[in-house]
C-alpha positions as CSV (number, residue, x, y, z in Angstrom):
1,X,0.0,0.0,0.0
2,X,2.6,2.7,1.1
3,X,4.5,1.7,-2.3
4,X,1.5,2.6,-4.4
5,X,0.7,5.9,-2.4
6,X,4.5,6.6,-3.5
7,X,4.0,5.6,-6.9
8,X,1.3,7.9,-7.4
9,X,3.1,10.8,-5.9
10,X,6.3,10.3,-8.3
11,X,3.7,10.2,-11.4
12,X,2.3,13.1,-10.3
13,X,5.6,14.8,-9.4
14,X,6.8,14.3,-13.2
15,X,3.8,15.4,-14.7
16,X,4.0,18.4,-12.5
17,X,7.5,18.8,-13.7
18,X,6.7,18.4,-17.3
19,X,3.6,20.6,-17.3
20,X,5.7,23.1,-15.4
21,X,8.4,23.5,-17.9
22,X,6.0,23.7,-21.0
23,X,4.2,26.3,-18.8
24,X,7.2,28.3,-17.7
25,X,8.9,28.1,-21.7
26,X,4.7,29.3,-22.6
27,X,5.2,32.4,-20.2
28,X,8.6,33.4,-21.6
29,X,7.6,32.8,-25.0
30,X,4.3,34.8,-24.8
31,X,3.3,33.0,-28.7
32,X,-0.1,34.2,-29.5
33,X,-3.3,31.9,-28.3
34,X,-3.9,31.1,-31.7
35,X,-0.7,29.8,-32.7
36,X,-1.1,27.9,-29.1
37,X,-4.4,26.6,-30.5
38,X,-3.0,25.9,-33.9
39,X,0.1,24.0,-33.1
40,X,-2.2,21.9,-30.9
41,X,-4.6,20.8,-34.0
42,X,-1.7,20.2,-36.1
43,X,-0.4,17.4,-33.5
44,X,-3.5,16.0,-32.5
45,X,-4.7,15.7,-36.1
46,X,-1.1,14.2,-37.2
47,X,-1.0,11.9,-34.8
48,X,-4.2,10.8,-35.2
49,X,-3.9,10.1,-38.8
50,X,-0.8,8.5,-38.0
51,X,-2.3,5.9,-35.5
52,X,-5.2,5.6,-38.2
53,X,-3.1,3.7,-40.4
54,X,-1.7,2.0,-38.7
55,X,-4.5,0.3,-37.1
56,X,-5.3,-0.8,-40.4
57,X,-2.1,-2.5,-40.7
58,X,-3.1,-3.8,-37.2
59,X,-6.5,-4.8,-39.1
60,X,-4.9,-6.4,-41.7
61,X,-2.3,-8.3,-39.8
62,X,-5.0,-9.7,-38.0
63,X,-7.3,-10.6,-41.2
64,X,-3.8,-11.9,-42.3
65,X,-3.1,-14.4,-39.3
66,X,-7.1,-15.5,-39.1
67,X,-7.8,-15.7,-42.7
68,X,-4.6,-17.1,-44.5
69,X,-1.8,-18.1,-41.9
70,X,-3.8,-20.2,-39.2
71,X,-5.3,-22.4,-42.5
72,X,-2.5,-22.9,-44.0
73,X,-0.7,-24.2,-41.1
74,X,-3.5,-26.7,-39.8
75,X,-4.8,-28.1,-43.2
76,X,-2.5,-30.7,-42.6
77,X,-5.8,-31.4,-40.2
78,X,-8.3,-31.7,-42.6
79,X,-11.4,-30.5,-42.0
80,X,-10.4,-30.3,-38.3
81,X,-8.7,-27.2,-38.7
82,X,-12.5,-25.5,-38.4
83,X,-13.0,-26.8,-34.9
């Protein structure tokens, strides 16, 4: 129990720290809201696309394994291989 309780704090600690220093680099910078705002978009919506595709290369690795691999490896079965 006392480990968790100081597992939590440490998490909390570093995203305090990290938080921190984007809010103190923020302050010295001064960059308009909208560039704030902008910037923001631009790397949610890139890295959005980006884990997009490749869940459908997840997709299709899986379609892959179900559909082709596991068949071909256990028609040595017969029709077994269904069960």
């Amino acid at each position: 129990m006392k480990q968790s309780k100081e597992r939590i704090k440490t998490t909390t600690r570093s995203s305090f720290f990290l938080s921190g220093r984007l809010g103190t680099l923020l302050d010295r910078w001064q960059p308009p809201s909208g560039l704030v705002l902008i910037g923001t978009a631009l790397f949610v919506g890139i890295f959005t696309g980006i884990g997009a595709i490749l869940f459908r290369y997840l997709i299709s690795g899986v379609a892959w394994v179900g559909y082709q691999w596991i068949p071909e490896v256990t028609s040595g079965l017969g029709k077994a291989y269904v069960v």
